[in-house]
Residue frames as a rotation matrix with the C-alpha (Angstrom) as fourth column:
UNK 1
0.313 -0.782 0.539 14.15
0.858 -0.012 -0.514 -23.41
0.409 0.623 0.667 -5.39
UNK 2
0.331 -0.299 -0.895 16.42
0.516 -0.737 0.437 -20.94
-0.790 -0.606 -0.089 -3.25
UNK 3
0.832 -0.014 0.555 17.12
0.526 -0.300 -0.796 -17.77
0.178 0.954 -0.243 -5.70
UNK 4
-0.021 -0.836 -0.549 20.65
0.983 -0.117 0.141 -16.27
-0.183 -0.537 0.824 -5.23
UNK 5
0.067 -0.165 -0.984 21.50
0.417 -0.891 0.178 -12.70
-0.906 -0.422 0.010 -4.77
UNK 6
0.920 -0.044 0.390 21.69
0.355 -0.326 -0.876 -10.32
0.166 0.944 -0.284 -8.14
UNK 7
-0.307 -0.947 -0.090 25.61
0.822 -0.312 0.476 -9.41
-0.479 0.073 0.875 -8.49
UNK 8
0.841 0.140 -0.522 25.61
0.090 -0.989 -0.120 -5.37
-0.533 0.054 -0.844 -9.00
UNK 9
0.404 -0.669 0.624 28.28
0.885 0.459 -0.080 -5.05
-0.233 0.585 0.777 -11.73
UNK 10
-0.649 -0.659 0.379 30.89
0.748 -0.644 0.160 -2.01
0.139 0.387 0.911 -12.67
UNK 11
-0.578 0.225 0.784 28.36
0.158 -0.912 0.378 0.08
0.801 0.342 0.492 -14.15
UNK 12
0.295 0.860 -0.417 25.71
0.630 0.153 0.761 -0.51
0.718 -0.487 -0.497 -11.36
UNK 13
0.309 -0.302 -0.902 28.06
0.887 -0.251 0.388 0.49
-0.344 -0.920 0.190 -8.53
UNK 14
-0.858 -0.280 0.430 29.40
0.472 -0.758 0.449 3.61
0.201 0.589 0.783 -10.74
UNK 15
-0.220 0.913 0.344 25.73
0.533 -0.183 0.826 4.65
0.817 0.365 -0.446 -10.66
UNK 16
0.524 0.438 -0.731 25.04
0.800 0.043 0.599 4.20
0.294 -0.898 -0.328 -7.18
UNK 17
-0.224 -0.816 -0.533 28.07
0.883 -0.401 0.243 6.31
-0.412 -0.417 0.810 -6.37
UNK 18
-0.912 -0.044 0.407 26.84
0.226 -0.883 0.412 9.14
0.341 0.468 0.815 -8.93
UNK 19
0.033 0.968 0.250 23.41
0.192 -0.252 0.949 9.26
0.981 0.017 -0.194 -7.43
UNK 20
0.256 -0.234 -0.938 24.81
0.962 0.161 0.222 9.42
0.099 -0.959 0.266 -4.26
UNK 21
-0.557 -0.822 -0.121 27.45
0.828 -0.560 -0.008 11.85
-0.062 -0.105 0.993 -5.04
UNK 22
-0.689 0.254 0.679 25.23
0.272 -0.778 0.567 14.12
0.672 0.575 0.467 -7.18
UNK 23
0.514 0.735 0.442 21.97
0.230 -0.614 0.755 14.28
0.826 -0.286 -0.485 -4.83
UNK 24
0.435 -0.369 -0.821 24.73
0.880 -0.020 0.475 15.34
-0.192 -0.929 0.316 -1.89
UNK 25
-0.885 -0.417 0.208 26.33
0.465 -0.817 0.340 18.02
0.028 0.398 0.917 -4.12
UNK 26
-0.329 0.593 0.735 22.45
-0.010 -0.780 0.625 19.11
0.944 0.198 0.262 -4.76
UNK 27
-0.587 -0.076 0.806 21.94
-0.518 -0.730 -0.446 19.06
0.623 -0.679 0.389 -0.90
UNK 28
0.277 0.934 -0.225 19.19
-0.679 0.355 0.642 16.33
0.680 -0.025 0.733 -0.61
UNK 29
-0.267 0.005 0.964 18.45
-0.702 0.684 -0.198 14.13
-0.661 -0.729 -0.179 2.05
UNK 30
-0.956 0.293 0.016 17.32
0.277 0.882 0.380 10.64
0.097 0.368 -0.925 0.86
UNK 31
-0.473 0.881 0.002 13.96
0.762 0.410 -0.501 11.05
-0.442 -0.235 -0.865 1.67
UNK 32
-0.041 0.098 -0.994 13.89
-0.075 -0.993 -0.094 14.44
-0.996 0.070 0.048 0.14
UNK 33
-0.683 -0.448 -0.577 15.01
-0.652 0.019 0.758 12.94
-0.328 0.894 -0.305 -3.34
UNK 34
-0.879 0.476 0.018 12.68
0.477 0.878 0.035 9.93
0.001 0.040 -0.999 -2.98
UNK 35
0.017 0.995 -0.097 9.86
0.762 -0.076 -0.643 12.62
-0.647 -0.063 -0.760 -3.14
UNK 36
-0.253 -0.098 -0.962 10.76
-0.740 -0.622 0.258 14.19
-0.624 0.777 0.085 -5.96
UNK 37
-0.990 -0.069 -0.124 10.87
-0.141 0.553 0.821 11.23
0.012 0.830 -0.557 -8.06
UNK 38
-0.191 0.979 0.076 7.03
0.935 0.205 -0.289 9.96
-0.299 0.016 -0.954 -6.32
UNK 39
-0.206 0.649 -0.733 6.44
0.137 -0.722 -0.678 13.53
-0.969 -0.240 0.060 -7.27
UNK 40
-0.254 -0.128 -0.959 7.43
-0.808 -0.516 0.283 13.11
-0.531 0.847 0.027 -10.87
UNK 41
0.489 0.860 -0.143 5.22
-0.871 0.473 -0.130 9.92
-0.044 0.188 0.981 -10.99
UNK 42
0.176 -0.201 -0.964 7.79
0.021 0.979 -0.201 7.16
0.984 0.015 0.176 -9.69
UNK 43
0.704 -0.366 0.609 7.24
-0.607 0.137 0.783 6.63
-0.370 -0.920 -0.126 -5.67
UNK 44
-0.073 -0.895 -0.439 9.92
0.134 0.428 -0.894 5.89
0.988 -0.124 0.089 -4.50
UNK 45
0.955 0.234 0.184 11.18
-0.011 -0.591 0.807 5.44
0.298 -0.772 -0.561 -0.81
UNK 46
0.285 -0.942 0.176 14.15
-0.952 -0.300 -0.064 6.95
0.113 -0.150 -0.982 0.93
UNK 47
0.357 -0.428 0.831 14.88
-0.212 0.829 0.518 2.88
-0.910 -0.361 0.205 2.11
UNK 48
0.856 -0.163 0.490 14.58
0.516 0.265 -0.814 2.10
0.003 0.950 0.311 -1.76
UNK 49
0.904 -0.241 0.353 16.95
-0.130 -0.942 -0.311 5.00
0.407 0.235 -0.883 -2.28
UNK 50
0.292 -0.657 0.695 19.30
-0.849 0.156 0.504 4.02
-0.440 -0.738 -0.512 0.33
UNK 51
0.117 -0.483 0.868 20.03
0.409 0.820 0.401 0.25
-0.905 0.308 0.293 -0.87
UNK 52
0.884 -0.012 0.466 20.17
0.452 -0.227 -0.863 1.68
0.117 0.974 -0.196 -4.42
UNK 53
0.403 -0.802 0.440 23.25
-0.783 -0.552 -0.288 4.13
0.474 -0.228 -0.851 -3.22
UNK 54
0.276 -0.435 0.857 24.56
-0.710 0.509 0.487 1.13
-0.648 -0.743 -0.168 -1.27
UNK 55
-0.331 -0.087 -0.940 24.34
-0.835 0.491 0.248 -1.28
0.440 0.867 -0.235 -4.57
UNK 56
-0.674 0.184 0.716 22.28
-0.423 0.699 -0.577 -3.33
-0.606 -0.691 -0.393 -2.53
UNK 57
0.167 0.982 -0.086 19.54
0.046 -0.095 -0.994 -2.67
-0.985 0.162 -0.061 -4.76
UNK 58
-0.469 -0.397 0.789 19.76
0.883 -0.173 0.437 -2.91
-0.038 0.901 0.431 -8.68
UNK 59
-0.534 0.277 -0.799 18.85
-0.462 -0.887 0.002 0.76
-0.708 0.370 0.602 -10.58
UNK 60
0.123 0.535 0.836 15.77
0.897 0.300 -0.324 -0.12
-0.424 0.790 -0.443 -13.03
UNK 61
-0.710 -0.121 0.694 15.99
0.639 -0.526 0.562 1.98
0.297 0.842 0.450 -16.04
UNK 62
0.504 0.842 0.193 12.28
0.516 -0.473 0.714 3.48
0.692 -0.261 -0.673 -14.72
UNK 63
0.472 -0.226 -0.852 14.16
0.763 -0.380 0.523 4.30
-0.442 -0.897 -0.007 -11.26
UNK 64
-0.823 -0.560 0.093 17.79
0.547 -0.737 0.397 5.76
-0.154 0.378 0.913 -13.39
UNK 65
-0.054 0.296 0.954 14.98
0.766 -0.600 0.229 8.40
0.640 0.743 -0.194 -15.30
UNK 66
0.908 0.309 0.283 12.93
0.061 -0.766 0.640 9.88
0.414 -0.564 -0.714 -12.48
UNK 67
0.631 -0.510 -0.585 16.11
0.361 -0.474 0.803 10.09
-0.687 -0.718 -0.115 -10.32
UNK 68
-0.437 -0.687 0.581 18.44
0.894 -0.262 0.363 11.83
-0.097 0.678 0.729 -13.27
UNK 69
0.004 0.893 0.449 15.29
0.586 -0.366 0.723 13.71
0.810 0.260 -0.525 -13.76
UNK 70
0.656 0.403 -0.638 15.01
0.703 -0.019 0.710 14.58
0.275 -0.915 -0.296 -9.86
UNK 71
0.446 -0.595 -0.669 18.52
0.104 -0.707 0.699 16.26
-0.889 -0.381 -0.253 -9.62
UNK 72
0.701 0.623 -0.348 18.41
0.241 -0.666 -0.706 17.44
-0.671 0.411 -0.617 -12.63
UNK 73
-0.362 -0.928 0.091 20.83
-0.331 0.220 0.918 15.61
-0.871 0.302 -0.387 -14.85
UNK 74
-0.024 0.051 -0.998 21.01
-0.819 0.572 0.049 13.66
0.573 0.819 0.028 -18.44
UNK 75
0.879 -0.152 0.453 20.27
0.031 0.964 0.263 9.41
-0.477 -0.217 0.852 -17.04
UNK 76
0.647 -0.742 -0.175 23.85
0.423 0.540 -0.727 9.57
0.634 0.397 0.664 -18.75
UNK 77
-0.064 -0.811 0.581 25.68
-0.443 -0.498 -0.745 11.42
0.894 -0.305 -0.327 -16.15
UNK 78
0.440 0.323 0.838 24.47
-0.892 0.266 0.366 8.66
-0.104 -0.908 0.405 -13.63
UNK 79
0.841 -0.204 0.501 26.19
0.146 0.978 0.152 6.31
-0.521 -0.054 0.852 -15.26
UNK 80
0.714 -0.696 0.077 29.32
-0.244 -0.351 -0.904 7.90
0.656 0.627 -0.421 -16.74
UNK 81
0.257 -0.699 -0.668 32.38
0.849 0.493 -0.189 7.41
0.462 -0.518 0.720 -14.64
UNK 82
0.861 0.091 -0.501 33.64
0.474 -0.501 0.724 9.77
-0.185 -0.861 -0.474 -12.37
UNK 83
0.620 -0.750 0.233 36.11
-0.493 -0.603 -0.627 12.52
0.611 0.274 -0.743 -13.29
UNK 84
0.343 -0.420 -0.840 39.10
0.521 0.830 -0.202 11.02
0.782 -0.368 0.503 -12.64
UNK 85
-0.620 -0.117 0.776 40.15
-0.571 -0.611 -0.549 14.04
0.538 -0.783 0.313 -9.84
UNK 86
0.426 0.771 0.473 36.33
-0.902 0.402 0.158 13.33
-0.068 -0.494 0.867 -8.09
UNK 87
0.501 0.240 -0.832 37.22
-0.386 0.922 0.034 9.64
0.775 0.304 0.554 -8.60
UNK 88
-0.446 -0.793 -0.416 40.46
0.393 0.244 -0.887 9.44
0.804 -0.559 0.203 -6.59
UNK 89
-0.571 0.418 0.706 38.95
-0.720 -0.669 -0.186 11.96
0.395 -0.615 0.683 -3.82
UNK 90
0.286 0.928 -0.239 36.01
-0.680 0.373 0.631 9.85
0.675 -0.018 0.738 -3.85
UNK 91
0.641 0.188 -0.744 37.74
-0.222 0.973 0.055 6.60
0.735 0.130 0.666 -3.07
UNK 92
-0.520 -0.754 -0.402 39.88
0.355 0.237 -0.904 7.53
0.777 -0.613 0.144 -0.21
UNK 93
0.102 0.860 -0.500 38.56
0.838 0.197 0.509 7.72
0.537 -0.470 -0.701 3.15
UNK 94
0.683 0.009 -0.730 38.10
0.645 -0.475 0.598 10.84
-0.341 -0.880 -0.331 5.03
UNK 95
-0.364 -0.575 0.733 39.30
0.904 -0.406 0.130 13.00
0.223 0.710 0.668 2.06
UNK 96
0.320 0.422 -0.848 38.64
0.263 -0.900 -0.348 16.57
-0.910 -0.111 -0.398 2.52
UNK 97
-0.464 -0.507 0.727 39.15
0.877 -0.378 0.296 18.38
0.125 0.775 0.620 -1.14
UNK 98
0.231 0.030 -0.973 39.34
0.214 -0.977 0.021 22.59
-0.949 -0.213 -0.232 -0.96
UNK 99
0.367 0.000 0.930 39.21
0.926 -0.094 -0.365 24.52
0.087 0.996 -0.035 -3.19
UNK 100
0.986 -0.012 -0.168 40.50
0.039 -0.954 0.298 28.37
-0.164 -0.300 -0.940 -3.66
């Protein structure tokens, strides 16, 4: 029996995009974040990490903690939506946003 792909839905990709967004705002490399979490008792690796941010990969609830946990958020600001300012910004390519 051939099993078909999970389908990443709204909130999934929302996620990915805030775990992205957020461990770039806190400076982190993938692999840099992926050892925090194994440090706060969920290994993780940067690949794992990488298809997660890509929505290749679903977020388990176990994964959302330690990474919320890792860069030092609420697991609800990984899954909120994206100010709508950040949101637009976000979604256009080769945005630059200044500030000042």
């Amino acid at each position: 029996m051939a099993t078909r792909p999970i389908e990443i839905g709204p909130a999934g990709i929302r996620t990915a995009r805030n775990i992205e967004r957020l461990r770039l705002l806190h400076g982190l490399t993938q692999h840099r974040l992926a050892e925090r979490c194994a440090a706060l008792g969920r290994p993780m690796t940067n690949t794992t990490l990488s298809r997660t941010e890509r929505a290749r990969r679903r977020c388990d609830v176990d994964d959302l903690v330690a990474i919320a946990a890792a860069l030092g958020v609420s697991p609800v600001a990984l899954l909120q939506p994206l100010p709508a300012q950040e949101d637009s910004a976000a979604s256009k390519p080769n945005s630059v946003r200044r500030e000042g």
